[in-house]
C-alpha positions in Angstrom: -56.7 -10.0 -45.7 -55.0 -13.2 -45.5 -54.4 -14.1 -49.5 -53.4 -11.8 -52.0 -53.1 -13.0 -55.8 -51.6 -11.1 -58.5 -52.3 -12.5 -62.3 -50.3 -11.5 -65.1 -47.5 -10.3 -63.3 -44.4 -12.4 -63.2 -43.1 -11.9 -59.6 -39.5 -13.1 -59.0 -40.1 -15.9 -55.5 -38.8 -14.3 -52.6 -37.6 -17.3 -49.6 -38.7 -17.0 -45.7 -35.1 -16.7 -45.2 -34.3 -13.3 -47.0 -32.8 -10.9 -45.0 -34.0 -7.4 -44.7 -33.3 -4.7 -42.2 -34.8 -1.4 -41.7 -32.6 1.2 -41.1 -32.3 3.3 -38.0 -35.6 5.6 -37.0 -37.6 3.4 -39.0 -38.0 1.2 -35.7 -40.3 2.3 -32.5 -38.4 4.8 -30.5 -37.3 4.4 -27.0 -37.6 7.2 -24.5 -35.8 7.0 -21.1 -35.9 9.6 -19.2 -37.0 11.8 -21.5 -34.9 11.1 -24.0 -35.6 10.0 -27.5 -33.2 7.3 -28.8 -34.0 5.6 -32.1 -33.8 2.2 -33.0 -32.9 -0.3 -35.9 -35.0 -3.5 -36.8 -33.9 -6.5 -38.8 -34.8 -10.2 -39.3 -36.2 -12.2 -42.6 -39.1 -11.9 -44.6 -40.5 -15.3 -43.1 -40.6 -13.6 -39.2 -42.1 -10.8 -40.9 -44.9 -13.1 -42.8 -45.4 -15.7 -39.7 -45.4 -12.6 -37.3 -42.5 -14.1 -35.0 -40.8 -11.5 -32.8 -37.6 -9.8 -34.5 -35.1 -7.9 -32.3 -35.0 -4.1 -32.3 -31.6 -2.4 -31.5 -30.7 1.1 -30.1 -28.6 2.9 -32.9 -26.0 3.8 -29.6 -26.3 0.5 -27.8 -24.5 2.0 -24.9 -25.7 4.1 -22.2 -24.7 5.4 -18.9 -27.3 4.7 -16.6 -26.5 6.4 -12.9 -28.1 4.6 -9.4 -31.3 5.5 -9.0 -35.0 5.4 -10.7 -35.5 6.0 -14.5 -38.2 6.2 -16.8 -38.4 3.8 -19.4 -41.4 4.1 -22.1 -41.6 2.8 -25.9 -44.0 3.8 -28.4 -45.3 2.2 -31.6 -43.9 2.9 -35.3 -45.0 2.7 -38.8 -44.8 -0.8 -39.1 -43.2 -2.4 -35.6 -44.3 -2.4 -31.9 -42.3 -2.8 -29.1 -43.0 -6.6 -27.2 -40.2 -7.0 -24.7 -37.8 -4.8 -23.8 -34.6 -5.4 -21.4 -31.6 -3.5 -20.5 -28.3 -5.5 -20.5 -25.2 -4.8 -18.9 -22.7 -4.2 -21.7 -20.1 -6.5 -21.2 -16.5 -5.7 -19.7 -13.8 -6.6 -21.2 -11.4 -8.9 -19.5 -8.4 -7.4 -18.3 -5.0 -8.9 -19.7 -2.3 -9.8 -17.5 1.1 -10.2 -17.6 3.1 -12.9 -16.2 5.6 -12.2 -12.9 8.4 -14.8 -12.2 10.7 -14.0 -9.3 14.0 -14.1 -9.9 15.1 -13.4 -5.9 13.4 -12.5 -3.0 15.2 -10.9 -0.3 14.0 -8.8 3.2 15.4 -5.8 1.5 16.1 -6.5 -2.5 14.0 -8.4 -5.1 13.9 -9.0 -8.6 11.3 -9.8 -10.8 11.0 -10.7 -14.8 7.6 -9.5 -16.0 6.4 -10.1 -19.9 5.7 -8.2 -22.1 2.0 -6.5 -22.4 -0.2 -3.3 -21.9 0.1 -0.8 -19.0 -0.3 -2.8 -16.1 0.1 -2.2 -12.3 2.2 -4.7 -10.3 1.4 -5.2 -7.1 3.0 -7.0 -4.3 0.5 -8.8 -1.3 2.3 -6.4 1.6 1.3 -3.2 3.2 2.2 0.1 1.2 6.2 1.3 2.4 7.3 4.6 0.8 10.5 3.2 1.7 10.4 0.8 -1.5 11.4 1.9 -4.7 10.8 -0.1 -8.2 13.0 0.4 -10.9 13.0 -0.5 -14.8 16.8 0.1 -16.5 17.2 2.6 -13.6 14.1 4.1 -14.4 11.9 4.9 -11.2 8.6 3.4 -11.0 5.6 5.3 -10.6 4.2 4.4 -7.3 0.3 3.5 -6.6 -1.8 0.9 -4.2 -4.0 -1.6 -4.3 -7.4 -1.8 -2.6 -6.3 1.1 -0.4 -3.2 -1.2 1.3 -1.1 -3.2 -1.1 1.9 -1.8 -2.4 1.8 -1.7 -6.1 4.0 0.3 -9.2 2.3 1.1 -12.6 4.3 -0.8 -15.4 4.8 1.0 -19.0 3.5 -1.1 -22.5 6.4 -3.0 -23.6 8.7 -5.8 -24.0 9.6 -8.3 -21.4 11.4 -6.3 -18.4 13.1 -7.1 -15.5 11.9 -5.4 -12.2 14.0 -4.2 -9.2 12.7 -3.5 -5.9 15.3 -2.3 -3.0 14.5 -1.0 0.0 16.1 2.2 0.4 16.0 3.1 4.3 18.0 -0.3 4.9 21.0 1.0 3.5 21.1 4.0 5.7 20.2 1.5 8.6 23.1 -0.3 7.8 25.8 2.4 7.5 23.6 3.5 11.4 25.2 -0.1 12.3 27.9 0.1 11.3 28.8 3.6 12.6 27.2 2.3 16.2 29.2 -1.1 16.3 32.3 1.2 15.6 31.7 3.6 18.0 31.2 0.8 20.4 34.3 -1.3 19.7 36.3 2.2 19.7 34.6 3.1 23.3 35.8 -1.0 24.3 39.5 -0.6 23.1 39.5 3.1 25.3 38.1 1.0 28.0 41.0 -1.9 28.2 43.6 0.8 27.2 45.3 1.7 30.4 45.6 5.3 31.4 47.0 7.7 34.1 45.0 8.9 36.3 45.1 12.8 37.0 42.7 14.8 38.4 39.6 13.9 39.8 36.6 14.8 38.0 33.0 15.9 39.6 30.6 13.2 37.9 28.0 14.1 39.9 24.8 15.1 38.0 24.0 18.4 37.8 23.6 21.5 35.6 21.0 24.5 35.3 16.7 23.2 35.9 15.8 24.7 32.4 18.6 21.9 30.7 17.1 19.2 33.3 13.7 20.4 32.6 14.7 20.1 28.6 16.3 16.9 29.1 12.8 15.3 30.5 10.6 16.9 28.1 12.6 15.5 25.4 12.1 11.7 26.8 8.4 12.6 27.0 8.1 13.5 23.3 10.1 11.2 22.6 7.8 7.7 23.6 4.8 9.8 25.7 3.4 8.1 28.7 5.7 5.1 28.9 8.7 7.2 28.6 7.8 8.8 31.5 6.9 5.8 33.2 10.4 4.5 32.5 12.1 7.6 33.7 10.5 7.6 36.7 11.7 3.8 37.0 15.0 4.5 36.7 15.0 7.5 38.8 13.5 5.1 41.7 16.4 2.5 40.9 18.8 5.7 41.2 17.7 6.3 44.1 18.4 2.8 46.0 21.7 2.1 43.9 23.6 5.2 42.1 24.8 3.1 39.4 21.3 1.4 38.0 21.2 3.8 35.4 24.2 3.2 34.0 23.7 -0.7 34.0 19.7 -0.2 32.5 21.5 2.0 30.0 23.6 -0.6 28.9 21.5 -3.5 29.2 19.1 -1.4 27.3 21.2 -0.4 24.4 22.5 -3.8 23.8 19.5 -5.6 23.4 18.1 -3.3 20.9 21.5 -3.8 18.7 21.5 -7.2 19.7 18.0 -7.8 18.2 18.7 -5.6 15.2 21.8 -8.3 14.8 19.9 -11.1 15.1 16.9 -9.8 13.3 19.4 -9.3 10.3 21.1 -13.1 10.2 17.7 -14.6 11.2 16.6 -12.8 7.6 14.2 -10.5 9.1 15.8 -7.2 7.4 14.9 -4.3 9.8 11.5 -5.7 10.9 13.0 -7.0 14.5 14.8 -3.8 15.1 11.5 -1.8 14.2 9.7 -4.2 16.7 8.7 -3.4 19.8 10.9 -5.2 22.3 14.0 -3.8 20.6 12.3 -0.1 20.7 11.1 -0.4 23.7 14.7 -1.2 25.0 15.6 1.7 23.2 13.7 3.7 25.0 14.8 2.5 28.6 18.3 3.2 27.7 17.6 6.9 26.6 15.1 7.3 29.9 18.2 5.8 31.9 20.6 7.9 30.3 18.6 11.1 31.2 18.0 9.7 34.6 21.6 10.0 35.3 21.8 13.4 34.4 19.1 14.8 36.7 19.0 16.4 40.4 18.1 13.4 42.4 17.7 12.5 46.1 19.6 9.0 46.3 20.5 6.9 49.5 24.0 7.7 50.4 26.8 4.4 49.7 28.0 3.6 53.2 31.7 2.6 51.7 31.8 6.7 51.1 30.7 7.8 54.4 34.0 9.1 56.9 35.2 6.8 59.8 
């Protein structure tokens, strides 16, 4: 049937471009895997009439789809039949950000101003440090990462706030400086002071095998195979001169604090004393120090020998 004429009935006209929709069920169904899900269908009279494709929806348009195969079938309804069918990815809403001005930057203290906005994480481009802490009006940051690695802090919804980040070891560090350079300066002034001499002492080193065996054990833990390598240096240096562990002690311990110094001027915070030159220096002067302390053959000074 193509034509269809009705006399004596007056008919209001309808236009191609009348809506209509038919509600949801009254479209084909959709199975996938299994599963029923109805569907909606809606267009104008004239795509009905010229037979144009109208879309069909899904009455939940969203679905969960895991990795993997799935069944995906359609059958006919009442009135509509399924043409083309494609499955979408929903889209994802864009995540706001907020804007980050720095307001200083320092090796161990920083401030930031960050707007206002939603929950947000801020993160900072440098490897995760438990050692920095973020604060908000005094309030402690919770801390998180980024990609596995980046150091980040999840910010509250709010207003605009401003950020602190200190790096808490450093002050301890510092006080360590401190304290060191005093006890240093102290040792110095006993040093030029001039005193009477009394008594002379045994200096020789000494004392029971479990406290030497102890003493070497410790420097092992302490830095593993190269500690022992460098106690066994300065044993050998004992050995030919008495005093070399005294002077690789010192030379030792002074350029570790003088890299830690110079680390801290050059703007470097702790990173130079953390380094390995200045550890490894560290760890001569402890291996010296317990070299001194230990039973050792050593080649007898000539000055001491009896005419």
């Amino acid at each position: 049937m193509s034509d269809l004429e009705l006399t004596g009935a007056d008919l209001p006209a309808v236009s191609p471009s009348t809506p209509f929709a038919q509600p949801c069920g009254a479209g084909p169904p959709v199975f996938l895997d299994g599963k029923r899900y109805e569907t909606s269908v809606a267009g104008t009279y004239g795509d009905v009439v010229e037979h144009r494709p109208l879309p069909v929806e899904l009455c939940w348009p969203d679905l969960e789809l895991a990795a993997g195969d799935h069944e995906l079938k359609t059958t006919p309804s009442s009135s509509f039949v399924v043409q083309d069918l494609w499955l979408l990815r929903a889209p994802v809403p864009t995540p706001r950000s907020r804007d980050v001005r720095v307001l200083s930057w320092d090796a161990t203290s920083r401030s930031l101003s960050v707007d206002g906005g939603p929950v947000s994480v801020l993160s900072i481009p440098e490897n995760a440090n438990p050692g920095w802490v973020a604060t908000v009006d005094g309030r402690v940051l919770e801390r998180t990462r980024v990609d596995g690695w980046q150091q980040a802090w999840r910010l509250p919804a709010g207003g605009p706030v401003e950020v602190r980040l200190d790096f808490v070891p450093d002050r301890q560090y510092r006080f360590g400086l401190l304290v060191g350079g005093l006890a240093v300066l102290a040792a110095l002034l006993t040093i030029a002071l001039p005193v009477r001499r009394r008594a002379a002492l045994d200096t020789a080193p000494g004392g029971s095998r479990a406290t030497q065996i102890a003493l070497a054990a410790l420097v092992a833990v302490l830095g593993g195979m190269p500690a022992v390598i460098a106690l066994l240096t300065c044993l050998l240096a004992r050995a030919l001169w008495r005093p070399a562990p005294r002077w690789i002690a010192l030379v030792g311990g002074a350029t570790a604090a003088g890299a830690a110094f110079i680390g801290r001027l050059a703007g470097q915070g702790q990173d130079w004393a953390y380094a390995w030159p200045a550890q490894g220096a560290l760890l001569l002067a402890v291996a010296a120090v317990v070299a001194a302390c230990l039973d050792w053959p050593v080649r007898d000074d000539p000055a001491e020998e009896p005419a």
